[in-house]
Every structure is written in C-alpha cells, then in structure tokens.
N, C-alpha and C positions, 0 to 999 in steps of 0.2 A: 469258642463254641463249647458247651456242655452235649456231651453226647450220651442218648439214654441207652447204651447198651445193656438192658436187663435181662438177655439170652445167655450173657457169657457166665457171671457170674454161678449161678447156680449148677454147672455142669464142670466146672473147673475140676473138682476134685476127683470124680470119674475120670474125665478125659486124659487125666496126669495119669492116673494110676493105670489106668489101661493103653498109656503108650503114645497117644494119639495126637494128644497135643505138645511139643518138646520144646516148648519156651524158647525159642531163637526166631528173629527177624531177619528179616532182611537183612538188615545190617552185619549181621552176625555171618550169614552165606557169603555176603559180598568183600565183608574181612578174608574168610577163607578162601577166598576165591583168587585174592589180591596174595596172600599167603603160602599159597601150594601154585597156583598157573598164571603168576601174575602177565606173561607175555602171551597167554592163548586168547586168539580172535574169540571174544565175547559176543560181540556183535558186527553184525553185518546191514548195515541200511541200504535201501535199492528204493529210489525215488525215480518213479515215471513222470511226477511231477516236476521236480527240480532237475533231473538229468544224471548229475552228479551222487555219487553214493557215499559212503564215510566207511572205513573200518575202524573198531576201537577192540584194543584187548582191555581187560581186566585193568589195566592196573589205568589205563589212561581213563577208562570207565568212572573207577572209584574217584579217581583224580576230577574230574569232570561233576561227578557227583557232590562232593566237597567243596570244590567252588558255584556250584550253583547254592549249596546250602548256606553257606555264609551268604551268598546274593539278598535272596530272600529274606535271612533274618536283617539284611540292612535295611531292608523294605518295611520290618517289621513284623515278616512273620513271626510267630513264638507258636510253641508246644498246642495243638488243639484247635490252631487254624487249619480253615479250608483251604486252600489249593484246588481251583479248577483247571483243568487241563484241555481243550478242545481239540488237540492237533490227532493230523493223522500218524501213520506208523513211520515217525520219522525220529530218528537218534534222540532227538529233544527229549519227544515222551519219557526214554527209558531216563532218562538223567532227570529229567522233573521226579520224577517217583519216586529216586532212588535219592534225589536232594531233600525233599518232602521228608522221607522217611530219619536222614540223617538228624534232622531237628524237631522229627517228633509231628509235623506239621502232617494233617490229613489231605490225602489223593483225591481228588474226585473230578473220574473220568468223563467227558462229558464227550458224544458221537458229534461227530462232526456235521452230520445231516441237522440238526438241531438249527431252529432260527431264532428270532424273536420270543414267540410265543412261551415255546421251551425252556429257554435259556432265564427269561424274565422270573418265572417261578422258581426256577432249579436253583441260580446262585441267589436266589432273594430266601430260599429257604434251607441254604447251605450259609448263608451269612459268608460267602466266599469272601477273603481277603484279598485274596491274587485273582487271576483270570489268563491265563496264557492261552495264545491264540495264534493259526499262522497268519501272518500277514496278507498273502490270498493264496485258494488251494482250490484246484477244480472253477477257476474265474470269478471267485465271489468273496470279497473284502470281508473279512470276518473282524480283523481288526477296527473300521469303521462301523460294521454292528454293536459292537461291543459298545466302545465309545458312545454310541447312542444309547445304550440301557443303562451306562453306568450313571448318571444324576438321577436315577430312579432307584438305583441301590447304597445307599448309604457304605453298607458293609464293602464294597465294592472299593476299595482304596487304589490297586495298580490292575491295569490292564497291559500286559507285554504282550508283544506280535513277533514272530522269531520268521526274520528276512526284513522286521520293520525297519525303519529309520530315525534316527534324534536316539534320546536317551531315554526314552520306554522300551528298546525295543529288548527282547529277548538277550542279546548278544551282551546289547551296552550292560544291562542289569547283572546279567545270571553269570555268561561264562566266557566275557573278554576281558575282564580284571581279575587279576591274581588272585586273589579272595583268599586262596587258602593260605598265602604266605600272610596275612596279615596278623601281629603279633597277640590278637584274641582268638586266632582260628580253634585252635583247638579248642579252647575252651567256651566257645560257642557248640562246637558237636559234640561236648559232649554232658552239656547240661541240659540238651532236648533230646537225649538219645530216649524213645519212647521202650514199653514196655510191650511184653508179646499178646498180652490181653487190651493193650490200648486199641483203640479203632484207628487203623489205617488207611484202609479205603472206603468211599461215599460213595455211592454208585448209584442211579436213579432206572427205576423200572417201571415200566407203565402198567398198570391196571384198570381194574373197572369201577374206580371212583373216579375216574376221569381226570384224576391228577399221578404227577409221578412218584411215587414211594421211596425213599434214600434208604438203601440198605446197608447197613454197617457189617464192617467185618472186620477181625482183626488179624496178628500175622497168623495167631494159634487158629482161628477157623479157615483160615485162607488156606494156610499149607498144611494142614490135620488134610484136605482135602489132595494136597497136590501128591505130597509123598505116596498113596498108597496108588494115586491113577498114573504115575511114573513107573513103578515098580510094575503094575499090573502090563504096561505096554512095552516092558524092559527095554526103557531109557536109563544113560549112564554117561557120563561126561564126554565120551568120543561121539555123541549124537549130534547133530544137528536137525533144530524148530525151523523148519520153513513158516511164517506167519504171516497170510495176509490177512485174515480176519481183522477185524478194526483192535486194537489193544484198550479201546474206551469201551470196548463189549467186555465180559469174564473169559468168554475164550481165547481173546490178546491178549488181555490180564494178563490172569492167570498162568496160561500155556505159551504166551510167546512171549513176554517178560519176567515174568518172576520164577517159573519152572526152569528156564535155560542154567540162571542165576543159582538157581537151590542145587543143578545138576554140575557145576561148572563146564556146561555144554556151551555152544555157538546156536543165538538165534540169527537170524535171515528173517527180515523184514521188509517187506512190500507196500506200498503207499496206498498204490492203484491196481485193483484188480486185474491183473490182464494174463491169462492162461497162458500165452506165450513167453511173458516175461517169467513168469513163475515156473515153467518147465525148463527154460533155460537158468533161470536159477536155481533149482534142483539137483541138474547135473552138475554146474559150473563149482559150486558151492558142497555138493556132495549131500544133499538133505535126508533123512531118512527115516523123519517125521512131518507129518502136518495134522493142522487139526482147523476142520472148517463146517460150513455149510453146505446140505447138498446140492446147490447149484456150484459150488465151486469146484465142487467134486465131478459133476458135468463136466462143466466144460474141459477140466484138463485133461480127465480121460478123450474125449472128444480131440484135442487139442494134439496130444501124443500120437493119438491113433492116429488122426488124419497127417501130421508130418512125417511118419516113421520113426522118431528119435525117440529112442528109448530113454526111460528114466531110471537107470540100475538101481540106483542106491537108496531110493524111498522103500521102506521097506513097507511105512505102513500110514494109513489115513485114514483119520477119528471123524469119523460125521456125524453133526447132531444139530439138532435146530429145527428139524421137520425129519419124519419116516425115511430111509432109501427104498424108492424103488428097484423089487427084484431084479428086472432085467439092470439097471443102473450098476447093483453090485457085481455083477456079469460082466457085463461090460469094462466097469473102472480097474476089476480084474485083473482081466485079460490085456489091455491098454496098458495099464500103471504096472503088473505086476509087483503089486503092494497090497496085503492083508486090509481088506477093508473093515471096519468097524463102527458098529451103531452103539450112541451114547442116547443118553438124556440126563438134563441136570439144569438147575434156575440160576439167576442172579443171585439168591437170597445163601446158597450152597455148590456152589459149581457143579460139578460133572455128579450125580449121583449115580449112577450106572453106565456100566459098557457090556460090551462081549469082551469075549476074552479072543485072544490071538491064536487059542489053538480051537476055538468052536470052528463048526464048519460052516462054510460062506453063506449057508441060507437063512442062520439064526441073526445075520445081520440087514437082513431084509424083513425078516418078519418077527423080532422083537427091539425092542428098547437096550439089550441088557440086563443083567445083574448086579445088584449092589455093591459098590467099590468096599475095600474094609473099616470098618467105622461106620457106615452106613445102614441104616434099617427102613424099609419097604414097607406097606400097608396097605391095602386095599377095602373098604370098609363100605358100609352102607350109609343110608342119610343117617342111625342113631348110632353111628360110629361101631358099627358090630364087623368084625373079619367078616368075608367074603370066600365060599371055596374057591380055587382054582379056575379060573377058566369064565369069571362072573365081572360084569366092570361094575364098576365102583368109583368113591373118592380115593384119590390117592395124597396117601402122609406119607414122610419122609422125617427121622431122625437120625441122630449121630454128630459126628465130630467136625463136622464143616458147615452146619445150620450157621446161619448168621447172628446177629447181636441182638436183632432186632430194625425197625424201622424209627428212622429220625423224627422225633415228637410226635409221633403217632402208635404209639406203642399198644393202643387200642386194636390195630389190625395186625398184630402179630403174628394169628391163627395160628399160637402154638398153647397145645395144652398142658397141663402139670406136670405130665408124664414126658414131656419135652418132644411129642407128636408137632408136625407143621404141617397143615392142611397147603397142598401145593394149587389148587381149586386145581386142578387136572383130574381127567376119566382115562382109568386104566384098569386093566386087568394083570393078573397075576398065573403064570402057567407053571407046572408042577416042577419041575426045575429054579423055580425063583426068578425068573426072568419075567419082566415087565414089557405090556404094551401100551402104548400112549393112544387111548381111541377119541380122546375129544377133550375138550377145556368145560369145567363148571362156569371160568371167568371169561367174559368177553374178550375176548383179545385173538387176535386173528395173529399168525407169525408166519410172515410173508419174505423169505429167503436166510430164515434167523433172526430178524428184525422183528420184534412184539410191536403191530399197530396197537396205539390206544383209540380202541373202537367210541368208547363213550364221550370222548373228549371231541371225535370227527363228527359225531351226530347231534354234540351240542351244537356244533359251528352249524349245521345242515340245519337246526333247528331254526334258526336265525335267518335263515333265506326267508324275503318276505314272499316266497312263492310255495314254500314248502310247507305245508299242515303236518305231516307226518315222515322220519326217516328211521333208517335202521341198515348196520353196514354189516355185512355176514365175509366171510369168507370161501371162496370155490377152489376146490383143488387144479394147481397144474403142477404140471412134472417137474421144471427144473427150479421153480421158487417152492414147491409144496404148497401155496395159498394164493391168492390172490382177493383183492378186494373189490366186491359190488356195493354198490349205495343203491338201496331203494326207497324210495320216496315217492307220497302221496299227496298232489298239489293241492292248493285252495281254490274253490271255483273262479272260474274265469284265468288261471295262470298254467305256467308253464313252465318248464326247465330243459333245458339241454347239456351235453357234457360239457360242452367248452363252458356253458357259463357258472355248470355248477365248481368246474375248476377253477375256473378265473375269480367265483366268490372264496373259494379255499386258502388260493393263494393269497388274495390281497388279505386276508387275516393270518400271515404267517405261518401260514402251516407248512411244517417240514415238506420237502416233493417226496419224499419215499413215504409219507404218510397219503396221500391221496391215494381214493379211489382208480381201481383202470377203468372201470364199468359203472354204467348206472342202469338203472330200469325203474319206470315209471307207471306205476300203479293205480288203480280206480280206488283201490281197499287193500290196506294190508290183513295178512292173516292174523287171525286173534284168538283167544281164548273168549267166554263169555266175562269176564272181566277186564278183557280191553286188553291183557298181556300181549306184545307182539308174539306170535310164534317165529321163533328164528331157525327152529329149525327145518320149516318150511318152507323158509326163504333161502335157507342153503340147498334144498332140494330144489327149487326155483332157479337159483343162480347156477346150478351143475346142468340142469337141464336147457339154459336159454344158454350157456355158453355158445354153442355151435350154430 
C-alpha cells in the first residue's frame, strides 16, 4: 500500500525543534520496557467472554510480539501492509499491534460492531493483507463473515480467527510456532523496523459523505499527543490503565495500549462492558486510571454507590465522547472518589483538550477543557475570522498530534496552509482558553462515543420503497448523551412502522449499534424554501416527542 500522508511532512521540522515529536516507536518503548522491567505485569486481560484471563509482563509481551511478527511476514506480510484487526480487548490485540509494528506492517483497527456493509469497503479500501478476527464473540461468527467477503477482496489473502480451528487459525499462524527461534528471525525484524514518520495506524471514521475516512497517523503524531496528556494527568510507571473502551476506538488505542507501553505501566483490559466486573477490577488490580465514555462513567459510579465497595485506588477518570452532566460529575465524585475530568479530541488527533486535575469540579461539567501542550484551539466564523470569547463558531485545531492526512482522499483534509484542521464542530471559546463543544457543522450524531454515520442510514431509508423522504437527527439522553430518531415522510398510499423499518436496516447489514431507537412519521418535513430539510427542527421535534 502507498500511503499519502501529506500532513506529516511539512510540519516535521517545527515539531523536531520544538520537542514535540521525539522520533521513537513503539518499538523503541517496548525495547525499553524489555530493558529496565522486563518481569513487571504489562498486561493484564479479563475476558467475560472467554472466562479465563492471561497475564503477560514485558518481556513475555515482547517475546510474543516477535513471534507473531515473523508469523505474519511468513504470510507475507512486508513493510506498508494492512493489517486488519477486528477483535475485542483481548491480549491478541496488544500483540497483533505490537507484531505489525515490529515489521513495519500498518494496524488497522477495525470495532467489532462492524458487519458486512462496513467491513466490505474498509478493507477493500485498506487493500488489507491479513484480516484477524475472533472466531465468535458476543454469539456471532465473525470468522465465517469474513470468509464470505473475502472472494470479493482480492487484496484479502489470509483471514485468521484466534480460538479458530485447522491452520488459519490465529494460534496455528501467529504464536504456536517458535517463529522467533527460526535462524532468519532476526533478520526479518530488523529489515521492516518502520520509521517514526511512517504511517502506523489506519483507522476509519465516519462522516458525512456517507463513506468512512482512513485516518493515518504515525508513531511521531500518535505519541506528540500521548506524552503531554500523560504528564498533564500525572501518570508514571507504578500506574495502572483500567481499559474497557474498545482499543479499535483512539481511546483503547491510544490510552489503553500504547500509553501503558510508552509509561512502562500495567494495562487491565476488559472485553465486556460490565461495571461490576470493572469495579472489581479496580480494586483487585489496584487501578488508578481510566478513560471512557460517559455512560461508562454512570454506571460505575451507580455500580459503587449501590454495593458499598469502595474503589480506593482510582484516582482519576477522563470522560469524553459527549458533555458530563453536572449532577453526573457530583455524583461519580462522591461514588468513585476519583477527580473526574472532561476532554475532547477526534480520531484524526486524539485527546485535544482536558481539565486539568487541580480545576475545580464544575469546570468539568460545563467545559470541554484546555489545549493539551502542542495543541492550538480556534474558534472562527464562516470567513475564518477569530471569534471573541464567549461567541460559538467553527472550531480548528492545530499542532503536534493532527494526523497525516486521509487514505486517497487527501481532497478532504480540511487543513489549511497554516496547518489549521477545520474539526466541522461548533464551539465556543471562554476567557481562560477553555472550550465548549455546542454542536457539530457535520452530520454525525455520537450516541455513547460511538459517531453514527447519519448519511450513510438515510441513504439505506432512502431505499425503503415506502419512504419518499428521511432524515436521522439526534436527541439528547443522559447516560448515552444522544440517541437516534429517523423521521420519514411516506409515499401516498404506504406505510412504515419500527419493526419493519428495522427489519429493512438490518437485512442490508447495518451495524445494530448504528440503528435508529425512534422513528416518527411525518405528513411534510420541515424545510427551507429550497427544499433544504431543516434538521434543526427536527432535533427540536425529537427532544420534544420524546416523552
């Protein structure tokens, strides 16, 4: 794969000279890591799904990592290959990334909610080489999906299942054969060891072309971003990352694989959601970071409070992906007894802002945050002019963690000469430098963390032959932050109800965390005099027929 990263280049020699970017990989962490604490617990895996958990320190890690890497190039991977990844937050992940990495070959995380539809474009437009996958997870064969889209993908040579069976599976390929004793080892890892500007990770994000965007990033914009929101949270090698957030998102990424890695800390990883197991993992494990969504942040407040068990040792919990509500921060407080904290930040750049740990508790209810270091904030109007204080706007974002650019479409970069990236988000800017997130320019609704791709659900809606007109907005609730209505305007004489507009969704593949909860059926949508739907009428529509 030729990768058009034309973001990086141009900012190289700033980012050097001001610190930001310090040429080291992964690779380089995970040497060190193997070097100074080769027997400290690295990792820790906790599967509700498979029962059983794994611990690995550092050095069995590295060890692990290196025969998976030799697997791979026996496959054929080489330098600049895809690598798709689909599993959940199980031990595999960290060792596929960290094997990827070892031979230069590119990561791309792919959520596990993904089916068909998804999957079919993403590694058809990643030219994916691999495809690894669990064999089933939450009841549903991913390995015999797979299998089915692959005579549709050329690029598509192996598909491994890890728990499969025969000699695809995961185990047979990657890391039941010695691989690294074999008398080329070495010299296979170290004629793909990749460079700190190469592209490492591919990561797909959805927007409002109704197709998914491959964002490249490499190790110098990945961790330009990690170092300084480590330091800002005062993590240091005796921490421990509780992480359930999916690691196919940037906030697993990032914060619960390669942060732990860069800090020689111990992650704790989670498969399955479940606030029980995660509080008990907390204590057991001694956690004393996490970083999630605020539903996640519910419930385990919720979860504490109502058992009595305290959770001493968390000190502190990064929420981001939607607002916290006030009372929420209150609450998770008082429950957790852990510093709560509001971020925001994209796929395209991770974490661009937080609070800091000594603001006081109410600036993480009612802002976004301040720009991490390396970071620059913007608030502008439609001809791109500053905005005072206190005025919403479009919000840009520049500095040291912007990404590379998107995978052959380098036409939607929205970044300017002056290296500005238009994030299509509506925020304001308050006299302290602290950001609020008051709405999106781009369609895209983010319903518990997760970005619905709105344009992509109402092309399918378009398609119902009962439907003349649709349009899917977003309504606020408390513990997902969003939720999603479909409203649609039938053709005379037809009809629609939920079940059947779900049962049309579903038989075209559509992810289930991408469906609609709501619908509502209209005579006329609202419109401008040139037929524009108004959508933000339709949110005031949907907030008010909730109840």
């Amino acid at each position: 794969m030729e990768f058009d990263a034309i973001l990086i280049p141009p900012r190289r020699a700033s980012m050097i000279r001001q610190g930001y970017w310090r040429d080291r990989t992964i690779n380089d962490y995970l040497d060190s890591c193997v070097a100074d604490v080769p027997d400290r617990i690295a990792l820790v895996a906790a599967s509700l799904e498979r029962g059983a958990g794994r611990r690995l320190t550092y050095r069995e890690l590295a060890s692990l990592a290196d025969r998976a890497a030799i697997g791979l190039s026996r496959l054929g991977v080489v330098r600049n290959d895809v690598v798709s990844c689909q599993l959940p937050n199980w031990w595999e992940f960290t060792v596929t990334y960290l094997a990827c990495s070892r031979i230069g070959a590119v990561m791309n995380p792919l959520m596990h909610i993904f089916r068909e539809r998804e999957l079919s474009f993403m590694l058809a437009h990643a030219r994916s080489r691999v495809a690894i996958v669990p064999k089933r997870f939450r009841g549903f064969d991913f390995e015999r999906m797979l299998r089915g889209l692959q005579p549709d993908l050329p690029d598509l040579s192996h598909v491994l299942a890890v728990g499969g069976e025969g000699p695809d599976s995961f185990e047979a390929r990657l890391t039941a054969p010695a691989w690294e004793s074999e008398p080329d080892a070495s010299d296979v890892l170290a004629r793909g060891r990749p460079g700190p500007d190469d592209v490492m990770q591919l990561i797909y994000t959805s927007g409002t072309t109704g197709e998914p965007k491959g964002v490249m990033h490499s190790a110098n914009t990945a961790m330009a971003n990690i170092v300084p929101y480590a330091a800002r949270m005062r993590l240091g090698g005796d921490d421990v990352v509780l992480m359930a957030s999916p690691m196919a998102h940037q906030t697993g990424f990032l914060y619960g694989l390669v942060m732990p890695i860069m800090l020689q800390a111990r992650a704790v990883l989670l498969d399955i959601w479940d606030p029980g197991r995660a509080a008990d993992l907390t204590r057991d494990e001694g956690a004393t970071f996490t970083m999630a969504s605020t539903p996640f942040l519910s419930d385990l407040a919720r979860t504490v409070s109502q058992s009595g068990k305290a959770v001493p040792s968390l000190r502190t919990f990064l929420c981001a992906g939607a607002p916290i509500p006030g009372p929420l921060v209150e609450q998770a407080r008082a429950a957790l007894g852990a510093k709560i904290v509001s971020a925001w930040g994209m796929t395209e750049n991770g974490a661009v802002t937080t609070t800091l740990l000594d603001d006081e508790d109410e600036r993480s209810a009612s802002t976004d945050g301040c720009p991490l270091p390396g970071m620059e904030v913007r608030v502008v109007d439609s001809q791109g002019r500053p905005l005072p204080a206190g005025t919403i706007g479009n919000l840009l974002v520049r500095g040291c963690s912007n990404f590379g650019g998107y995978l052959k479409r380098a036409n939607l970069n929205s970044t300017d000469a002056d290296g500005w990236f238009d994030t299509g988000d509506l925020a304001s800017l308050d006299e302290r430098g602290y950001i609020r997130i008051s709405g999106r320019s781009k369609d895209v609704i983010i319903r518990g963390g997760e970005n619905i791709p709105v344009v992509e659900i109402e092309a399918l809606l378009y398609r119902h032959p009962a439907v003349a007109q649709a349009a899917i907005v977003g309504y606020p609730d408390e513990r997902l932050g969003e939720r999603a209505c479909a409203f649609v305007v039938t053709r005379p004489g037809q009809s629609l109800d939920f079940a059947s507009m779900i049962g049309f969704l579903k038989a075209r593949k559509l992810a289930t965390e991408y469906l609609p909860e709501r619908l509502e059926v209209l005579d006329a949508m609202p419109a401008t005099p040139s037929g524009k739907i108004q959508k933000f009428a339709l949110r005031e529509m949907a907030k008010q027929r909730r109840n």
